[in-house]
Backbone as CSV, one residue per row, in Angstrom:
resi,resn,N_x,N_y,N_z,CA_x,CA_y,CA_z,C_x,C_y,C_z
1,UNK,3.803,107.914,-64.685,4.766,109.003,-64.582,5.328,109.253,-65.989
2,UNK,5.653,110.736,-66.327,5.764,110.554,-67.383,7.116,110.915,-67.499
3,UNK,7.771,110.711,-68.813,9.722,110.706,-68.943,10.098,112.000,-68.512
4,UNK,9.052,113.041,-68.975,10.064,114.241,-68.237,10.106,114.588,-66.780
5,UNK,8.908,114.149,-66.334,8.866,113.753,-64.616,9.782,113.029,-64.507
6,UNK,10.091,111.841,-64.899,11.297,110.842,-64.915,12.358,111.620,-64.947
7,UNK,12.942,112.025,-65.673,14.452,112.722,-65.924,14.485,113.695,-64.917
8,UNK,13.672,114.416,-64.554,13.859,115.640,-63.737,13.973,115.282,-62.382
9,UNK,13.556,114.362,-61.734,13.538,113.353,-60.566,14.612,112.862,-60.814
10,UNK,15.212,112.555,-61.581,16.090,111.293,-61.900,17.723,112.483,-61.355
11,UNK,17.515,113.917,-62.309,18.380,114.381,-62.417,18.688,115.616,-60.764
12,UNK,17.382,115.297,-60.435,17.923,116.068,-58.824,18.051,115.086,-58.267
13,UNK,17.833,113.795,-57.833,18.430,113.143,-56.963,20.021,112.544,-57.384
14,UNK,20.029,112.504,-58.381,21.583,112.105,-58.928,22.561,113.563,-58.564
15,UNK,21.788,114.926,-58.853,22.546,116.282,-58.285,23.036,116.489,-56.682
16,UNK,21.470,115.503,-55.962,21.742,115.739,-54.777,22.964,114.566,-54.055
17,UNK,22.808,113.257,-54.720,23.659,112.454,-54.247,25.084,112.770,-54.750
18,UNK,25.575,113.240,-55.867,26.509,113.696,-56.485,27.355,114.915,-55.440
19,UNK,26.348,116.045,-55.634,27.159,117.018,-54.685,27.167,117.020,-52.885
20,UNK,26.494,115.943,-52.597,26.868,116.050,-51.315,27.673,115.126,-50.716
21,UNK,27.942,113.886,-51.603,28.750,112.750,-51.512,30.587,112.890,-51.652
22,UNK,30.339,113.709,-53.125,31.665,113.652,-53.646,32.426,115.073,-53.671
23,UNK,31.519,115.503,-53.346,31.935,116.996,-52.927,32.941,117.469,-51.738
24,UNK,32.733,116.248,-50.895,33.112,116.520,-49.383,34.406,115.393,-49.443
25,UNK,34.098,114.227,-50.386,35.351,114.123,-50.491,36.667,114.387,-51.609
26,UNK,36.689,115.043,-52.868,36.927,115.465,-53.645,37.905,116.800,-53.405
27,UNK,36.934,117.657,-52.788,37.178,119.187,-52.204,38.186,119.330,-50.797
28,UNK,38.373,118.058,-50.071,39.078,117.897,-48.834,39.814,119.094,-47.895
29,UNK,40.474,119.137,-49.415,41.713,120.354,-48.811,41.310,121.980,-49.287
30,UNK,41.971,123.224,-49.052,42.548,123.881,-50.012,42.958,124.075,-51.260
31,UNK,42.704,124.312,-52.389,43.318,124.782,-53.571,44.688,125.312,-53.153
32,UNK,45.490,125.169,-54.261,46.892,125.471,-53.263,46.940,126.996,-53.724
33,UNK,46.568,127.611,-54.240,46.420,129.093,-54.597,45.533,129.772,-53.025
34,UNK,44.714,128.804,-52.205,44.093,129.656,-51.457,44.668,129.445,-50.128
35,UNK,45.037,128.128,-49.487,46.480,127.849,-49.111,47.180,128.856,-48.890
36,UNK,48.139,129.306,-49.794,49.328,129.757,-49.850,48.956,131.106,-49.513
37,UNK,47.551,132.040,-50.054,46.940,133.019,-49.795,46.780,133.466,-48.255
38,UNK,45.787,132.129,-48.038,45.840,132.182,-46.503,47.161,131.959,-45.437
39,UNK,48.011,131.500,-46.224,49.741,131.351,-44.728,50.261,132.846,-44.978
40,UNK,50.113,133.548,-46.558,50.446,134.659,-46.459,50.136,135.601,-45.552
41,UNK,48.607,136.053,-45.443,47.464,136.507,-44.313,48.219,136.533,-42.793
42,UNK,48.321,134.877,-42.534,48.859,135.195,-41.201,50.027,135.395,-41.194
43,UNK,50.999,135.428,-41.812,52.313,136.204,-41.766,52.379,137.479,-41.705
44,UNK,51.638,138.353,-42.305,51.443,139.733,-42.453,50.333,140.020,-41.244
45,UNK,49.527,138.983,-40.768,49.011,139.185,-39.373,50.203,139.401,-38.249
46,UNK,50.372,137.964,-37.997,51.748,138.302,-37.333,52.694,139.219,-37.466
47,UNK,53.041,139.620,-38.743,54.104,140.618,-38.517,53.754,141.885,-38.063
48,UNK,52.397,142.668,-38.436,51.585,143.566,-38.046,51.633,143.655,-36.117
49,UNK,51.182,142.311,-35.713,51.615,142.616,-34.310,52.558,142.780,-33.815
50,UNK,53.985,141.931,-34.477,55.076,142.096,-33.821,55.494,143.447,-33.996
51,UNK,54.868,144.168,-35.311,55.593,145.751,-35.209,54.492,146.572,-34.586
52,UNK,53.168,146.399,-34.530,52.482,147.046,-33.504,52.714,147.503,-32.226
53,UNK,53.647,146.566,-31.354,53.793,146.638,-29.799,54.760,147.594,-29.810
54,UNK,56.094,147.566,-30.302,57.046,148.588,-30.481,56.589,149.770,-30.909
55,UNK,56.181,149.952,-31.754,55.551,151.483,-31.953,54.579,151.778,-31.314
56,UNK,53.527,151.474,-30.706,53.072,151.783,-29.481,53.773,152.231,-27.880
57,UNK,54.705,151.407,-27.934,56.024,152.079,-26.910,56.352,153.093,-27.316
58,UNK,57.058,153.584,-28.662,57.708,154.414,-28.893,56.196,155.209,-29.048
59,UNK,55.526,155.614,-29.245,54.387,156.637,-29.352,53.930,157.255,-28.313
60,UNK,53.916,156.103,-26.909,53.364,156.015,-25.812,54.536,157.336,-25.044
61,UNK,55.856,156.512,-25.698,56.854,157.328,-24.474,57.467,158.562,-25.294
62,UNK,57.008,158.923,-26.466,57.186,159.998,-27.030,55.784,161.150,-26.559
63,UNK,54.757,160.681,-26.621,53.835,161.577,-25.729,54.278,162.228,-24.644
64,UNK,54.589,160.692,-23.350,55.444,161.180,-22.162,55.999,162.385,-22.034
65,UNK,57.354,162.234,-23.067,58.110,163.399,-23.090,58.025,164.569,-23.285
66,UNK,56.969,164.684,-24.266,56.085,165.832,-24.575,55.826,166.089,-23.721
67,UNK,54.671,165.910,-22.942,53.832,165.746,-21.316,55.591,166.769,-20.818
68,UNK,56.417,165.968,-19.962,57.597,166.316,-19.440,58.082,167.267,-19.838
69,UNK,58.462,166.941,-20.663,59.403,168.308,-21.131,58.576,169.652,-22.191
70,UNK,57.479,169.667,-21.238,56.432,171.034,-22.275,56.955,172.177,-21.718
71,UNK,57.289,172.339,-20.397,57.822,173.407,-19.346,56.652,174.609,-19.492
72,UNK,55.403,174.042,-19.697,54.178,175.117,-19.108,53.241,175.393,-20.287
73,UNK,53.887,174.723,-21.501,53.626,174.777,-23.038,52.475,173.996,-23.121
74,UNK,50.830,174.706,-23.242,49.680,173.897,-23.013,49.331,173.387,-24.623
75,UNK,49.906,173.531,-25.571,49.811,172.807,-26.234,50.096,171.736,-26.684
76,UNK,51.897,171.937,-26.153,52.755,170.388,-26.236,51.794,169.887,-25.382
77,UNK,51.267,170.087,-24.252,50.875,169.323,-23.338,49.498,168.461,-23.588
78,UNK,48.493,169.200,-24.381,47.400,168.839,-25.264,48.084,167.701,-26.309
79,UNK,49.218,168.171,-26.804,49.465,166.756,-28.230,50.123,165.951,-27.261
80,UNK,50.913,166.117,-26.364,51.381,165.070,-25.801,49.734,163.826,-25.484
81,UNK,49.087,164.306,-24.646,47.985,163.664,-24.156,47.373,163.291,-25.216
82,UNK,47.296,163.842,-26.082,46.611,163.246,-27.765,47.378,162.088,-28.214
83,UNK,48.630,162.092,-28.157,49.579,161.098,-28.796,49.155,159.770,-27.966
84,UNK,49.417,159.834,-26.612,49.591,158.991,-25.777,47.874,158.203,-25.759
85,UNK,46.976,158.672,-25.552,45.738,158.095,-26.121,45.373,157.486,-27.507
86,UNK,45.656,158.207,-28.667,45.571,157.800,-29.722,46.349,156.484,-29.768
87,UNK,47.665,156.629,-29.377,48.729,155.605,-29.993,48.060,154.143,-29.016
88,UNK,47.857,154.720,-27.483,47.239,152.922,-26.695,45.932,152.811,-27.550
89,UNK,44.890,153.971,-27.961,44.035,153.506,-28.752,43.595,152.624,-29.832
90,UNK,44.315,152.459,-30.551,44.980,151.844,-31.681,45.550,150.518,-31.166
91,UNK,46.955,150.743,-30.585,47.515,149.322,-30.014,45.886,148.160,-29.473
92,UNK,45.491,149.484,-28.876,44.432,148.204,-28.380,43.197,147.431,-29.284
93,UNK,43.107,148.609,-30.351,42.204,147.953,-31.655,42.920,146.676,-32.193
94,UNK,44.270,147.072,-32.544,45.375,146.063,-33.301,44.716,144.062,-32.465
95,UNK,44.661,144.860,-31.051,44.657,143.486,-30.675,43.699,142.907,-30.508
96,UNK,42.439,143.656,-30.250,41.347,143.232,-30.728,40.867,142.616,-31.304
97,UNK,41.248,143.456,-32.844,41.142,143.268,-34.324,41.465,140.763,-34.626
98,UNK,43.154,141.484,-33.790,43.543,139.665,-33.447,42.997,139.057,-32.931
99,UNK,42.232,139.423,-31.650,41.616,138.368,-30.926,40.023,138.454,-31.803
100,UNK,39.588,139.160,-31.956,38.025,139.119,-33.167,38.433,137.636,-34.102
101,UNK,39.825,137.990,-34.929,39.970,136.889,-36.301,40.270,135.462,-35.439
102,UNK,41.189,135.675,-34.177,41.620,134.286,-33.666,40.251,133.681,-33.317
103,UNK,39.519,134.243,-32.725,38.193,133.379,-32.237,37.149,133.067,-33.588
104,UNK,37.274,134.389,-34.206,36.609,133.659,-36.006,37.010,132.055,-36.323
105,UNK,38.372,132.134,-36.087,38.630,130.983,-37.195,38.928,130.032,-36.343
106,UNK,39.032,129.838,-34.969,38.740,128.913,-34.067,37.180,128.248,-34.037
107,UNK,36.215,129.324,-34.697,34.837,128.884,-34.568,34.463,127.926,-36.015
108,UNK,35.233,128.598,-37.027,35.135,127.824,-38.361,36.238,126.778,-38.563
109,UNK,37.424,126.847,-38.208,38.029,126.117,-38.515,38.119,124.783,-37.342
């Protein structure tokens, strides 16, 4: 065998024992930059839903009223029905959107 066969053998199995050994324990955690990135994420997740549900009420029952109080007005009555679809439309993506990432990171994490 000759030395540069030697070294090159020498230097992937030392690469392979190296990065799969100390890698896993070295790397353990988070970087605290990606950490702090990620608690941000779900705060602004969370807060996104908690103001999602309320404005979906208020969208939902502002359509309503439209709807109600058009008094024969087929257009209020068209945006009313537009509002009131669009706005559960949405609410219901919002939660989706949450339950899509919650089961993501239930599968990876």
């Amino acid at each position: 065998m000759s030395k540069k066969k030697f070294l090159f053998l020498f230097f992937i199995i030392f690469f392979i024992i190296f990065y799969f050994n100390l890698s896993t324990i070295s790397f353990g955690a988070y970087p605290a930059l990606i950490s702090t990135i990620m608690n941000a994420f779900d705060k602004i997740k969370t807060w996104l839903i908690k103001l999602a549900t309320p404005a979906a009420a208020v969208a939902v029952s502002t359509g309503l009223f439209m709807r109600k109080f058009s008094f024969g007005d087929e257009e209020k009555i068209r945006t009313g029905k537009n509002l009131v679809k669009g706005s559960l439309f949405s609410y219901a993506f919002i939660l989706l959107l949450d339950l899509i990432l919650t089961t993501i990171e239930g599968l990876l994490g």
